[in-house]
C-alpha positions as CSV (number, residue, x, y, z in Angstrom):
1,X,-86.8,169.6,-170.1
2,X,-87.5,165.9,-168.4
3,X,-91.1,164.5,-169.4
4,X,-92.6,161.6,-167.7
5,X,-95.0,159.7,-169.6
6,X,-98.2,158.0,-167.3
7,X,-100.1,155.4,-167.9
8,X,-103.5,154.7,-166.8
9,X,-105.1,151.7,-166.3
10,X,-109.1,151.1,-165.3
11,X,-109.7,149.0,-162.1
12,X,-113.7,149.4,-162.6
13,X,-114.9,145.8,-162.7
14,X,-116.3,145.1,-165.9
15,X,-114.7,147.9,-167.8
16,X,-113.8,145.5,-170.8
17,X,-112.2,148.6,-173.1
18,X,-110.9,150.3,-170.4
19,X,-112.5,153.7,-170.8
20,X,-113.5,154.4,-167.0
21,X,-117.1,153.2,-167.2
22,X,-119.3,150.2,-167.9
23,X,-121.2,151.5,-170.8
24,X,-122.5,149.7,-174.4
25,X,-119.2,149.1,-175.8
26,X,-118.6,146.9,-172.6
27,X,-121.4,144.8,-173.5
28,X,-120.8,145.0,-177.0
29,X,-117.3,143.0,-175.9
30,X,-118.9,140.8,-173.7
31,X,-121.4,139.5,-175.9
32,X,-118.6,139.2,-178.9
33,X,-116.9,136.6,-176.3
34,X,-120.5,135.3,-175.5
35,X,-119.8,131.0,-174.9
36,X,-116.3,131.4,-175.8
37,X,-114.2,128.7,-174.1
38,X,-110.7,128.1,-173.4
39,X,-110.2,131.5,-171.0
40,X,-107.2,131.1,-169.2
41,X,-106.4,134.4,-167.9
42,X,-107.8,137.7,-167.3
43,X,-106.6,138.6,-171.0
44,X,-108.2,135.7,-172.6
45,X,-112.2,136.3,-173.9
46,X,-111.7,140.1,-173.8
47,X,-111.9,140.0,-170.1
48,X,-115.3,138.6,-170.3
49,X,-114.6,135.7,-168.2
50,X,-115.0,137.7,-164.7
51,X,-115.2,134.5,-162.8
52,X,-112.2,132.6,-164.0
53,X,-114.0,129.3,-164.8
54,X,-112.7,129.1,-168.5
55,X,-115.5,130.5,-170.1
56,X,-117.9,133.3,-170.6
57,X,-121.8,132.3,-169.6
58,X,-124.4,133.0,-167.7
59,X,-122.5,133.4,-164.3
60,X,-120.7,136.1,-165.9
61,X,-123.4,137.5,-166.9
62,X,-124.6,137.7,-163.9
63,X,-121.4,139.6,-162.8
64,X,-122.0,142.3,-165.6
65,X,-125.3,142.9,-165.0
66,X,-124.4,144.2,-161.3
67,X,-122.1,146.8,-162.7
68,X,-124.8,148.1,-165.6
69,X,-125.4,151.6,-164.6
């Protein structure tokens, strides 16, 4: 018997862990990366970084708090 293996991935913005909704652990991520620097990709800072300018502040805060439920 064939078995296919599937792989899902969350495209909910600000879903840091990936669980299908923006809930504590998402902000427990986002403040971990809190002032990091040095984000060069959507990888980098945990994700936190949601408008690419190399580090995780207040405009990305700004981001989160319009997906908190």
């Amino acid at each position: 018997m064939a078995q296919t293996a599937l792989t899902l991935t969350s495209t909910i913005p600000c879903d840091l862990d990936g669980n299908f909704t923006v809930d504590i652990l998402d902000l427990g991520i986002f403040a971990y990366h809190w002032l990091e620097t040095g984000c060069t990709g959507p990888e980098t800072c945990g994700g936190a970084d949601f408008d690419a300018s190399g580090k995780v502040d207040y405009l990305d805060y700004a981001i989160f708090s319009q997906c908190w439920p």
